[in-house]
N, CA, C and O atoms as a Maestro MAE file, in Angstrom:
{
 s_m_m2io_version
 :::
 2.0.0
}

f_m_ct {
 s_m_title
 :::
 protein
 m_atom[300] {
  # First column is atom index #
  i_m_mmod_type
  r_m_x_coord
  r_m_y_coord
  r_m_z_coord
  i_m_residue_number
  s_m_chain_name
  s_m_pdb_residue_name
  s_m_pdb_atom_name
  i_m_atomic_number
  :::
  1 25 -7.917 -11.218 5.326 1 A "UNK " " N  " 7
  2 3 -7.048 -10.882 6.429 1 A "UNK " " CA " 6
  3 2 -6.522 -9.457 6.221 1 A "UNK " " C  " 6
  4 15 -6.321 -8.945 5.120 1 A "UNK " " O  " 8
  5 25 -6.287 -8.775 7.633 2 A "UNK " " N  " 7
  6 3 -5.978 -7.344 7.277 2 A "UNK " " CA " 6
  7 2 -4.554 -7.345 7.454 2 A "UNK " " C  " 6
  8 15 -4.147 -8.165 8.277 2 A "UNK " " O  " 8
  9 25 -3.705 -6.633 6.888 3 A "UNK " " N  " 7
  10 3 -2.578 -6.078 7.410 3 A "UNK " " CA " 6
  11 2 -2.029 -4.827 6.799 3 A "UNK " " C  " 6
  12 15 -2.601 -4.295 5.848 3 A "UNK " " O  " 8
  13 25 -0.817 -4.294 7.380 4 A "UNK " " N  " 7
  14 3 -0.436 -3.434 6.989 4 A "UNK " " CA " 6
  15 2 0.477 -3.171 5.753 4 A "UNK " " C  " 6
  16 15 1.576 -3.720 5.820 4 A "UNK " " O  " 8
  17 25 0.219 -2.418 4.619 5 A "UNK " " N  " 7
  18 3 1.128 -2.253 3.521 5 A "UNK " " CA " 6
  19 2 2.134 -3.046 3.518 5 A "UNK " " C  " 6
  20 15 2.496 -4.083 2.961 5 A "UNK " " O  " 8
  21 25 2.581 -2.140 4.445 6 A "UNK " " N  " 7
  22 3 4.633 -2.923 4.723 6 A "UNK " " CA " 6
  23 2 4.626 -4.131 4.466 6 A "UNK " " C  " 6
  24 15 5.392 -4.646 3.652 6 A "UNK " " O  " 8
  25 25 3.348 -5.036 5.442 7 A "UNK " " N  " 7
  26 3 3.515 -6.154 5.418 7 A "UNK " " CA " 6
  27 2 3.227 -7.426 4.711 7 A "UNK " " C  " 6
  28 15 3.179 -8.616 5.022 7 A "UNK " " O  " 8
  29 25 3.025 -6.593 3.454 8 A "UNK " " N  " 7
  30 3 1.978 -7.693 2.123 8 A "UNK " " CA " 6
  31 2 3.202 -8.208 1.816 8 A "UNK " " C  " 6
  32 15 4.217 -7.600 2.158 8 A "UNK " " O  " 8
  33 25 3.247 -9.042 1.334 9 A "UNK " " N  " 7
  34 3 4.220 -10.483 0.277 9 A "UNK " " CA " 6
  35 2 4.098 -9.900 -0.998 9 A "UNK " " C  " 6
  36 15 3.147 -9.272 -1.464 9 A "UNK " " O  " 8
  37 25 5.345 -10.231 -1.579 10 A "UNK " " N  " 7
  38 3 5.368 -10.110 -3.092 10 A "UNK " " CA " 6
  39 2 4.340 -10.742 -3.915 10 A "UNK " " C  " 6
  40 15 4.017 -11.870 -3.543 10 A "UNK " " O  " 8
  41 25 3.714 -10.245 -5.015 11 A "UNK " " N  " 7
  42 3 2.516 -10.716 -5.485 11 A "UNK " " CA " 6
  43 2 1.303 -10.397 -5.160 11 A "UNK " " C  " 6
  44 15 0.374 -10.498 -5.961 11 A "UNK " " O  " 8
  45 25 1.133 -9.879 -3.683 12 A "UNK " " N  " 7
  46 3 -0.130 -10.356 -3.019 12 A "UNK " " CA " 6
  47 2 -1.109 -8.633 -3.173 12 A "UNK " " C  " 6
  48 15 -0.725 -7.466 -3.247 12 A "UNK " " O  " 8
  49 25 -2.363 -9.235 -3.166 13 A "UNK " " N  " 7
  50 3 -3.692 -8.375 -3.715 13 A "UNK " " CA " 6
  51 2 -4.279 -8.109 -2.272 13 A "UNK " " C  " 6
  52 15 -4.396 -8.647 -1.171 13 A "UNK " " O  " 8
  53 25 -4.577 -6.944 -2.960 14 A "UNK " " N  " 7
  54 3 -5.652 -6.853 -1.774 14 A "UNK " " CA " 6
  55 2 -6.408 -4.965 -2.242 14 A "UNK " " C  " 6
  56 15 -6.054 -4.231 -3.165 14 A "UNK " " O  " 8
  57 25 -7.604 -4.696 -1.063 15 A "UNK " " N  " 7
  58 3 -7.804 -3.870 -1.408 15 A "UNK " " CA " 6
  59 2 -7.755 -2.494 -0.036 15 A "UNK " " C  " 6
  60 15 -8.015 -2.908 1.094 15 A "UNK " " O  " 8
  61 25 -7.536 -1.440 -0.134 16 A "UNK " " N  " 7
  62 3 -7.201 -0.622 1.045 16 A "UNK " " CA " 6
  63 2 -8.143 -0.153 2.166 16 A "UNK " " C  " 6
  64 15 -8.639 0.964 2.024 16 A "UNK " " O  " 8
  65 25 -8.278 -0.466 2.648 17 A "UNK " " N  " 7
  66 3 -9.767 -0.238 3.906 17 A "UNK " " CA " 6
  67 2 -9.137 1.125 4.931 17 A "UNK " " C  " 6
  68 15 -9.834 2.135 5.018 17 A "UNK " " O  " 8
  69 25 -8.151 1.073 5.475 18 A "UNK " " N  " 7
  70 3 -8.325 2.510 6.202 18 A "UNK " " CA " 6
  71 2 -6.588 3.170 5.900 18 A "UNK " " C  " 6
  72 15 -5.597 2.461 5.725 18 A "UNK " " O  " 8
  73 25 -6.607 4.205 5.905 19 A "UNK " " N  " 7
  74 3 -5.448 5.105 5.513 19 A "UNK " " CA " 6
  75 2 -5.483 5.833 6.553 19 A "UNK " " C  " 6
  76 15 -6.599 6.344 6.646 19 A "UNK " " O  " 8
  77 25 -4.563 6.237 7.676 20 A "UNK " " N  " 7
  78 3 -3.982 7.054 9.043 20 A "UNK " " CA " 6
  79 2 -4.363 8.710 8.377 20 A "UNK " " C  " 6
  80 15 -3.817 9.174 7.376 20 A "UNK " " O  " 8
  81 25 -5.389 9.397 9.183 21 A "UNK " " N  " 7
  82 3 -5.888 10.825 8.805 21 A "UNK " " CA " 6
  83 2 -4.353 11.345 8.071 21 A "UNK " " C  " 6
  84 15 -4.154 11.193 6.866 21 A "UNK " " O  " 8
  85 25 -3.505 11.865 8.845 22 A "UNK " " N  " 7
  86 3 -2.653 12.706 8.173 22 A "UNK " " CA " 6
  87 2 -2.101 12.289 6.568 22 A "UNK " " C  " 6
  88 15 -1.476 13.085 5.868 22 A "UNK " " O  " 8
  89 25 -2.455 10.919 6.151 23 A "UNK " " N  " 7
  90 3 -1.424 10.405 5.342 23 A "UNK " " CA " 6
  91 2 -3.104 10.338 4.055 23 A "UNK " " C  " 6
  92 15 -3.171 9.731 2.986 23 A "UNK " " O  " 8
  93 25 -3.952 11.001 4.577 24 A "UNK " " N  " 7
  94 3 -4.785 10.741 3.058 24 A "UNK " " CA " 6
  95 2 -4.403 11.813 1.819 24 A "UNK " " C  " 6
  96 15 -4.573 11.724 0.602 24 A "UNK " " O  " 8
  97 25 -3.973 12.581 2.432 25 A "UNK " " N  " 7
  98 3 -3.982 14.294 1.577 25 A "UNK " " CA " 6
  99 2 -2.728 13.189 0.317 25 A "UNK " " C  " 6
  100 15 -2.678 12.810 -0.853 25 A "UNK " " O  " 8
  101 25 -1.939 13.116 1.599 26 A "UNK " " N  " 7
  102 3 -0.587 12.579 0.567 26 A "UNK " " CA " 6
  103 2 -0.623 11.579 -0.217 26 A "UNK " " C  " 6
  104 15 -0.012 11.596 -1.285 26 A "UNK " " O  " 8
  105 25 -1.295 10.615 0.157 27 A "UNK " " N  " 7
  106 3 -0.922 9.196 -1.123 27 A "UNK " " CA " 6
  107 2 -2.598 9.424 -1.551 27 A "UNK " " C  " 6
  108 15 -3.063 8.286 -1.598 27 A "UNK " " O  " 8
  109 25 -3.611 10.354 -1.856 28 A "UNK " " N  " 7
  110 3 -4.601 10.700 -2.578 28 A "UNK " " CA " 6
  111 2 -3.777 10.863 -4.120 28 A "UNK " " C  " 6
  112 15 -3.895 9.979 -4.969 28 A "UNK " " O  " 8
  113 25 -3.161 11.770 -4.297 29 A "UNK " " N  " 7
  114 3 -2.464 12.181 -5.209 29 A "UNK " " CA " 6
  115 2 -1.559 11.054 -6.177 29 A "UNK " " C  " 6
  116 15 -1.098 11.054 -7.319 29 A "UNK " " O  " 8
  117 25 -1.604 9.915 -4.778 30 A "UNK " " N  " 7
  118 3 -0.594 8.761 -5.930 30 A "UNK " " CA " 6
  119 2 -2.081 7.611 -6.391 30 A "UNK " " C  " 6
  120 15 -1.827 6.616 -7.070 30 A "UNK " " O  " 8
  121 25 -3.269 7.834 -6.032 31 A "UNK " " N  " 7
  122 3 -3.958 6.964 -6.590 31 A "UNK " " CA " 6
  123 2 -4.506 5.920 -5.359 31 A "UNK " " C  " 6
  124 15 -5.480 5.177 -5.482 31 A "UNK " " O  " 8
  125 25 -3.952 5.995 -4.569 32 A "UNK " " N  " 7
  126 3 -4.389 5.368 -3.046 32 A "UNK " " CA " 6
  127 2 -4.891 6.068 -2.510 32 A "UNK " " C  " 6
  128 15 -4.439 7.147 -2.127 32 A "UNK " " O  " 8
  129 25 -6.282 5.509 -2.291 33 A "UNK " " N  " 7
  130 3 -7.655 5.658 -1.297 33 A "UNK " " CA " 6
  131 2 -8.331 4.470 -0.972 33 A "UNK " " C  " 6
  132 15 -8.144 3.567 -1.787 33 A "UNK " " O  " 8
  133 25 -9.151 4.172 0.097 34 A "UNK " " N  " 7
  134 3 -9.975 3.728 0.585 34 A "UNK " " CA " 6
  135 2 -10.964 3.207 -0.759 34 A "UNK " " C  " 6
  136 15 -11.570 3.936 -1.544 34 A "UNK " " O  " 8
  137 25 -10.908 1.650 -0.739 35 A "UNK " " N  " 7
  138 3 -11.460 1.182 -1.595 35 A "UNK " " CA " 6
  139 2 -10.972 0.977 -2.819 35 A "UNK " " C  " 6
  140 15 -11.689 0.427 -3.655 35 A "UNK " " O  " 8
  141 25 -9.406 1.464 -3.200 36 A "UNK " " N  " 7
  142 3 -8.690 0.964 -4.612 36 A "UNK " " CA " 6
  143 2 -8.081 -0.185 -4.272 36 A "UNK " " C  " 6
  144 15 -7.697 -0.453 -3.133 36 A "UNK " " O  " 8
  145 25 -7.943 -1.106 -5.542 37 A "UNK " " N  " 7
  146 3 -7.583 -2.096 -5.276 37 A "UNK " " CA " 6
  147 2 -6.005 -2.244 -5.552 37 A "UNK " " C  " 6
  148 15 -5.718 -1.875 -6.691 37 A "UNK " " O  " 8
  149 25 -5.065 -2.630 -4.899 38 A "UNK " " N  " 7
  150 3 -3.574 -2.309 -5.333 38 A "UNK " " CA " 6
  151 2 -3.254 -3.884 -5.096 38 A "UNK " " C  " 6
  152 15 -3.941 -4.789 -4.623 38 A "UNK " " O  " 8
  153 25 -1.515 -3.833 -5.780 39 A "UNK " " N  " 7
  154 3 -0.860 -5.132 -5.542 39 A "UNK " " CA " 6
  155 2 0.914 -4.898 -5.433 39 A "UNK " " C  " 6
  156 15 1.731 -4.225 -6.062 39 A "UNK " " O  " 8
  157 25 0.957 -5.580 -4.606 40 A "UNK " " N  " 7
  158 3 2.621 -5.248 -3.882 40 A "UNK " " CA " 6
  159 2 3.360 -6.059 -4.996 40 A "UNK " " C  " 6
  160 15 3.306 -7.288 -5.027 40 A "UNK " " O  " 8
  161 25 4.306 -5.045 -6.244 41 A "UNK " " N  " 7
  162 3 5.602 -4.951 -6.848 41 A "UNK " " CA " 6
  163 2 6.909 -5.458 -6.245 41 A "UNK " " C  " 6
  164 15 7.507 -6.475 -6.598 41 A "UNK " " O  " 8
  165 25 7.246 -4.651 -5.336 42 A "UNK " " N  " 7
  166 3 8.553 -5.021 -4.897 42 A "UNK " " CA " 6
  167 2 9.128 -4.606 -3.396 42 A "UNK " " C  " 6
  168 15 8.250 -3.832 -3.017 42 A "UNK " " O  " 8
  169 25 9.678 -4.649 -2.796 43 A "UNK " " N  " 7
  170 3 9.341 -4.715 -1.740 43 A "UNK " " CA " 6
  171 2 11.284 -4.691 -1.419 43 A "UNK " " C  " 6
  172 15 11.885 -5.747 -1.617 43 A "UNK " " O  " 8
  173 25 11.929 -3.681 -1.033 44 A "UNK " " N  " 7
  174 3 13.020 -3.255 -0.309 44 A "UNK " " CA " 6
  175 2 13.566 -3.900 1.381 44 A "UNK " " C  " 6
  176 15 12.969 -3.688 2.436 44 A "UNK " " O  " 8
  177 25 14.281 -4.352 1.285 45 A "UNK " " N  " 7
  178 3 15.360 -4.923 2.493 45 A "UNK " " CA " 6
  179 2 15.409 -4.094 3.470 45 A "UNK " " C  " 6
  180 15 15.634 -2.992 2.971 45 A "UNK " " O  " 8
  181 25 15.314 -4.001 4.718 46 A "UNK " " N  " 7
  182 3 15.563 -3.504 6.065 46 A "UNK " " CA " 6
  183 2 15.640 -1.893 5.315 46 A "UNK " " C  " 6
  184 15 16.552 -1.398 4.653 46 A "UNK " " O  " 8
  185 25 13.939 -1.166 5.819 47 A "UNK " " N  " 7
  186 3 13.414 -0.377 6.165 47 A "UNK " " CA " 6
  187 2 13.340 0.381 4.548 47 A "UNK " " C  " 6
  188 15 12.798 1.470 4.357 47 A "UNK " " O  " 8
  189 25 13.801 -0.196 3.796 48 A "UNK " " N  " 7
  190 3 13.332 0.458 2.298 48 A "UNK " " CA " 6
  191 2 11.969 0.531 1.349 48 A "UNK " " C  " 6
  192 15 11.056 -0.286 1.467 48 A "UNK " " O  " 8
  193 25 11.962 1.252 0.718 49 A "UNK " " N  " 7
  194 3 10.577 1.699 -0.031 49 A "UNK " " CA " 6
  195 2 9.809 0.426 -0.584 49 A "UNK " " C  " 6
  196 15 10.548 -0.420 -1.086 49 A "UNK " " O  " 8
  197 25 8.725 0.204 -0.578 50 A "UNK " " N  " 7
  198 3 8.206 -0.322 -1.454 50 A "UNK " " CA " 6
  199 2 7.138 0.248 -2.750 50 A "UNK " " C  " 6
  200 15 6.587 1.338 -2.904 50 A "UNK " " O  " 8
  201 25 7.131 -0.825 -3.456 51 A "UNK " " N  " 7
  202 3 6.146 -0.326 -4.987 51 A "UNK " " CA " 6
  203 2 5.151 -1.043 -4.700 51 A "UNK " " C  " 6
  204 15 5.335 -2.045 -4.008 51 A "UNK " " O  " 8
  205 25 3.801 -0.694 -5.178 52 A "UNK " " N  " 7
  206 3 2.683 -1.438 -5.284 52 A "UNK " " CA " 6
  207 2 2.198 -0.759 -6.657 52 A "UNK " " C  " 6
  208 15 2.336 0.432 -6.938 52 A "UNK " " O  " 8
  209 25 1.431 -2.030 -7.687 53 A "UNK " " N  " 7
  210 3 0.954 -1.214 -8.607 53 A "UNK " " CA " 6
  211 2 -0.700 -0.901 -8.612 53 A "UNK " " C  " 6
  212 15 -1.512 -1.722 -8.185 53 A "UNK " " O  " 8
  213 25 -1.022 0.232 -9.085 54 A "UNK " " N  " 7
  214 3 -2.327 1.277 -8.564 54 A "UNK " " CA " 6
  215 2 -3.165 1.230 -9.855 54 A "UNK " " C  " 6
  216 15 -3.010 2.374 -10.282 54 A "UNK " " O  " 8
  217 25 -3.992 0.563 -10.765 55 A "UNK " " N  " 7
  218 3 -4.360 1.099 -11.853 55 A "UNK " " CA " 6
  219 2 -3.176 1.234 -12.755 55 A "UNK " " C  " 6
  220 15 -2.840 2.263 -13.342 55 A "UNK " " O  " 8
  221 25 -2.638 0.177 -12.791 56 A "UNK " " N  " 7
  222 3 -2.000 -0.232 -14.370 56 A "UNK " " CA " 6
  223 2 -0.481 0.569 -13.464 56 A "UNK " " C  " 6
  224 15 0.594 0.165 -13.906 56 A "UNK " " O  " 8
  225 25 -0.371 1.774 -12.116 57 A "UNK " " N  " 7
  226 3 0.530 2.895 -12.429 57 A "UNK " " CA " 6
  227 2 1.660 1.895 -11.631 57 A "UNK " " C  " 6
  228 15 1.305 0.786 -11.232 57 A "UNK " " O  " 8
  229 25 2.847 2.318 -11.465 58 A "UNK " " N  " 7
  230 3 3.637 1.557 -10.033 58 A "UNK " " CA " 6
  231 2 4.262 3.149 -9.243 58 A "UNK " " C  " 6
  232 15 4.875 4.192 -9.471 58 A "UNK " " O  " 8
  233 25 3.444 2.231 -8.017 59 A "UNK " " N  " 7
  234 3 4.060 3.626 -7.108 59 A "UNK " " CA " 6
  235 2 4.895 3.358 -6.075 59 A "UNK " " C  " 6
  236 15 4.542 2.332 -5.494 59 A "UNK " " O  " 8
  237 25 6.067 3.973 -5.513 60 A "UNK " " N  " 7
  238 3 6.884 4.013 -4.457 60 A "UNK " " CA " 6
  239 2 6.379 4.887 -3.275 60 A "UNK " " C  " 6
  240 15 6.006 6.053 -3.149 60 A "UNK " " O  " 8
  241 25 6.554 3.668 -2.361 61 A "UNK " " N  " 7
  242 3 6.068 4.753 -0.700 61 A "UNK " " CA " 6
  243 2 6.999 4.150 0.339 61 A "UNK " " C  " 6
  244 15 7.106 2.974 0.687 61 A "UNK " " O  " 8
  245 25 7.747 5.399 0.817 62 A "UNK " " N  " 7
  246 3 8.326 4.911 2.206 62 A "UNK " " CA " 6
  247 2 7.856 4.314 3.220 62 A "UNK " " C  " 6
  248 15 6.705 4.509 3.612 62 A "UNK " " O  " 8
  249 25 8.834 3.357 3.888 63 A "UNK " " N  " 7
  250 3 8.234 2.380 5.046 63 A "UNK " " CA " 6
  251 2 7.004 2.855 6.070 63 A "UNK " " C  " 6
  252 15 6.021 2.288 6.546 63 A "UNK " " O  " 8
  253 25 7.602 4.251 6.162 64 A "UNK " " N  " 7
  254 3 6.203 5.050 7.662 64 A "UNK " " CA " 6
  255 2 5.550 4.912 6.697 64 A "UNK " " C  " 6
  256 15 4.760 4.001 6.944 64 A "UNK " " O  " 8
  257 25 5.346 5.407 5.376 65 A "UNK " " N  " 7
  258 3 3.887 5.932 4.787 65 A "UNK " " CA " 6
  259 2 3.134 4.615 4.772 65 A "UNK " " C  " 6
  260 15 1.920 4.463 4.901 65 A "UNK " " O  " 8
  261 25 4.135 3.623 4.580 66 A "UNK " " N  " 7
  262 3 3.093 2.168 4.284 66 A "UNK " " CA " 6
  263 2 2.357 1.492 5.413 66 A "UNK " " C  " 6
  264 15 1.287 0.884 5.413 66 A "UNK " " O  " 8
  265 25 3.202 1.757 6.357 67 A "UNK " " N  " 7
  266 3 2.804 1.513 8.053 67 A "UNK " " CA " 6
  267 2 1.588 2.324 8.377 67 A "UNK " " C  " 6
  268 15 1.026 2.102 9.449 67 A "UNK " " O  " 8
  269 25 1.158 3.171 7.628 68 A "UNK " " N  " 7
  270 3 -0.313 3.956 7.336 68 A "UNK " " CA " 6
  271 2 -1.434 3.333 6.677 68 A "UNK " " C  " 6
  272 15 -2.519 3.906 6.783 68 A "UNK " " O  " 8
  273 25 -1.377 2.381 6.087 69 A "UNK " " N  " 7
  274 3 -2.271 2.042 5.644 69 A "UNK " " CA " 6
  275 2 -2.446 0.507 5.334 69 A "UNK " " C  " 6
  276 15 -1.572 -0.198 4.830 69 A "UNK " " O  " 8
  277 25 -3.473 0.171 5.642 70 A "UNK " " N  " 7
  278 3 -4.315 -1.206 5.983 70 A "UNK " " CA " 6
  279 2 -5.208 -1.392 4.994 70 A "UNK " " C  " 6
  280 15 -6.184 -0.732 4.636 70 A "UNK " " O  " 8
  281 25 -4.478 -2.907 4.409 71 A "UNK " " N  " 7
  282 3 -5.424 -3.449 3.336 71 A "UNK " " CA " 6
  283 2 -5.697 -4.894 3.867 71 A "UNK " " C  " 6
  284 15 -5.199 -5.802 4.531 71 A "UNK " " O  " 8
  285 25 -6.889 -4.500 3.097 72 A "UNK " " N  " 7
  286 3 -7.490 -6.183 3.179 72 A "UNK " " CA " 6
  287 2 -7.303 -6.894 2.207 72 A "UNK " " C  " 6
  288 15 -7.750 -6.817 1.063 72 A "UNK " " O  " 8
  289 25 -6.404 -7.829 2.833 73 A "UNK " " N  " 7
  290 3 -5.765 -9.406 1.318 73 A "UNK " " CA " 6
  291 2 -6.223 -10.201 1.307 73 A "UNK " " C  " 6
  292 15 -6.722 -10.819 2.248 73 A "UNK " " O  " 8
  293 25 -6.181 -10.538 -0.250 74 A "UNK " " N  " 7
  294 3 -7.545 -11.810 -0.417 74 A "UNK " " CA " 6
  295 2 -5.960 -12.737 0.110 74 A "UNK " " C  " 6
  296 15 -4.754 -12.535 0.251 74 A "UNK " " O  " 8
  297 25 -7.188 -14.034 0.279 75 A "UNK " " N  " 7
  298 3 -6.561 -14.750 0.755 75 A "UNK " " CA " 6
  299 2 -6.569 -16.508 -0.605 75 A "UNK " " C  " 6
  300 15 -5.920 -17.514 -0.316 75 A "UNK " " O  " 8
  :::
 }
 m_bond[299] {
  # First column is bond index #
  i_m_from
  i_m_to
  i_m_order
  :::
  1 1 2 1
  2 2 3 1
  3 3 4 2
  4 3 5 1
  5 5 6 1
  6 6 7 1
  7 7 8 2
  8 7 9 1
  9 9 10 1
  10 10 11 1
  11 11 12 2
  12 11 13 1
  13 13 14 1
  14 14 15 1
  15 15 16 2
  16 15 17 1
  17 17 18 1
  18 18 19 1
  19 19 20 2
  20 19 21 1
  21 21 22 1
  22 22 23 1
  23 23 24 2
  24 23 25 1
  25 25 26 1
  26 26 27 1
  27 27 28 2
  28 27 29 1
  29 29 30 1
  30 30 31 1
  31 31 32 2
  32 31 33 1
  33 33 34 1
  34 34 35 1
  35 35 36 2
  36 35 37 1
  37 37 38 1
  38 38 39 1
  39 39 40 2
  40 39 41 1
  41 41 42 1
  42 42 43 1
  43 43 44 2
  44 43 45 1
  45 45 46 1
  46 46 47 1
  47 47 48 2
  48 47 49 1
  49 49 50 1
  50 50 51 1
  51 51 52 2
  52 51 53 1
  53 53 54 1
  54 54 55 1
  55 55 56 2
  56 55 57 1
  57 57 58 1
  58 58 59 1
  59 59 60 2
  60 59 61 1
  61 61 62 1
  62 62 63 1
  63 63 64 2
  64 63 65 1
  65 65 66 1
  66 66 67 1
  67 67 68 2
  68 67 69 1
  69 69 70 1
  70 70 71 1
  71 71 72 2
  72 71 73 1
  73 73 74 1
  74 74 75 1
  75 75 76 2
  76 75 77 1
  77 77 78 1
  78 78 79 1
  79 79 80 2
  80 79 81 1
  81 81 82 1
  82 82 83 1
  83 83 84 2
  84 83 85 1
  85 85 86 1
  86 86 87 1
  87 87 88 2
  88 87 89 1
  89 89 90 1
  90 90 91 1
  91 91 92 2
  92 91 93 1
  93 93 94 1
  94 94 95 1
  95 95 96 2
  96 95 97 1
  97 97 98 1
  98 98 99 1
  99 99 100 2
  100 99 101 1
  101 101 102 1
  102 102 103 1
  103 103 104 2
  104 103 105 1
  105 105 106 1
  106 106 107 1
  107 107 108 2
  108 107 109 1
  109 109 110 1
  110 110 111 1
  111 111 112 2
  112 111 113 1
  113 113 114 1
  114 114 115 1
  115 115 116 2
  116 115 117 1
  117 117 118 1
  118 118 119 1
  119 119 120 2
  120 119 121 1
  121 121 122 1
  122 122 123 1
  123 123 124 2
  124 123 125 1
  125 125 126 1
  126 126 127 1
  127 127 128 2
  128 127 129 1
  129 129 130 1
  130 130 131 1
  131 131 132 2
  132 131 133 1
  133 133 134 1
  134 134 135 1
  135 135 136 2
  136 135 137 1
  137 137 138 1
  138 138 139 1
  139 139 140 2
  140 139 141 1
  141 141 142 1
  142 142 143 1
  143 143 144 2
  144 143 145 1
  145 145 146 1
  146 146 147 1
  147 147 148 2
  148 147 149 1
  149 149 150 1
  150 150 151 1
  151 151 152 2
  152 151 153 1
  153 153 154 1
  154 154 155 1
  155 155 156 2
  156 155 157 1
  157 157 158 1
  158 158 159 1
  159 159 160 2
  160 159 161 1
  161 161 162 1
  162 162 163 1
  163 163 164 2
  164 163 165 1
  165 165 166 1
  166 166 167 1
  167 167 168 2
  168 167 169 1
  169 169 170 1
  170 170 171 1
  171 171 172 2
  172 171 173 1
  173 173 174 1
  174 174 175 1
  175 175 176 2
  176 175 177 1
  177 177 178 1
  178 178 179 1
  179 179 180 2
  180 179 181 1
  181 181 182 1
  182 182 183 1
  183 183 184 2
  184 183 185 1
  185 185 186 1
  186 186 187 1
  187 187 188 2
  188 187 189 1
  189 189 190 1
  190 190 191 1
  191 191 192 2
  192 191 193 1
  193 193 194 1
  194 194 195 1
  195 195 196 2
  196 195 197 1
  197 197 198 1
  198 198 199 1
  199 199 200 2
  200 199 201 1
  201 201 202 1
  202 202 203 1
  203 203 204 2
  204 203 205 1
  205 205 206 1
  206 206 207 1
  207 207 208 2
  208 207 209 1
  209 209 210 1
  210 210 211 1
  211 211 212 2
  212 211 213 1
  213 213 214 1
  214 214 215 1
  215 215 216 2
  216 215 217 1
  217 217 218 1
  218 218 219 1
  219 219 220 2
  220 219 221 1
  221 221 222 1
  222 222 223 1
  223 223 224 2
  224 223 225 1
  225 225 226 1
  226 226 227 1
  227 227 228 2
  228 227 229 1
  229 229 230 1
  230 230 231 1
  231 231 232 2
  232 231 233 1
  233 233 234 1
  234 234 235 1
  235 235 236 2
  236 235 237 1
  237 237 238 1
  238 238 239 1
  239 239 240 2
  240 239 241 1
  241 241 242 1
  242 242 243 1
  243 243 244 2
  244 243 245 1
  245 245 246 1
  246 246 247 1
  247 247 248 2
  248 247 249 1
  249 249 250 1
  250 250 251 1
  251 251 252 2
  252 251 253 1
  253 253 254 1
  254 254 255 1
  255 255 256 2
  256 255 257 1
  257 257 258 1
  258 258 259 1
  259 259 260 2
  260 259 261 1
  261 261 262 1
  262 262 263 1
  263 263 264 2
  264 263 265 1
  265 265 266 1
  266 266 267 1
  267 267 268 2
  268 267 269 1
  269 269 270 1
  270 270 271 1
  271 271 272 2
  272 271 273 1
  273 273 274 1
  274 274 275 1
  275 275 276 2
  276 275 277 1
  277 277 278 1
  278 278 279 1
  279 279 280 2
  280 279 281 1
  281 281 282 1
  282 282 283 1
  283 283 284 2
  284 283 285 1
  285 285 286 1
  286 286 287 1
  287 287 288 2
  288 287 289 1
  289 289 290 1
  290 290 291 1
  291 291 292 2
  292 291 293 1
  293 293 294 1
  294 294 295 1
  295 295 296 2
  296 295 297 1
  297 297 298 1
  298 298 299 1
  299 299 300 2
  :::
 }
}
């Protein structure tokens, strides 16, 4: 099932299938691209950051940036 960053559950896997053009330059640099496999850390209350960890790393991305990008979660 696809959804958007924002909207993964604590725990939940998945891997990233499309990233919004403007927003590749930027989360390239944190280890998110098309085809890494990430998993949602922690996850902030009405409109706050979340962490997902990237290759062992844990990264923080604001709500728009996550609303950018679409992963596919195993189910």
């Amino acid at each position: 099932m696809r959804k958007k960053l924002s909207e993964m559950d604590y725990g939940e896997e998945g891997v990233v299938k499309s990233i919004e053009g403007d927003l590749r330059n930027k989360v390239a640099g944190m280890g998110i691209r098309v085809g890494v496999r990430l998993k949602m850390a922690t996850k902030q209350p009405i409109k706050g950051p979340v962490v997902v960890t990237v290759d062992r790393y844990s990264v923080s991305l604001g709500l728009g940036i996550a609303d950018g990008i679409i992963v596919e979660v195993e189910e």
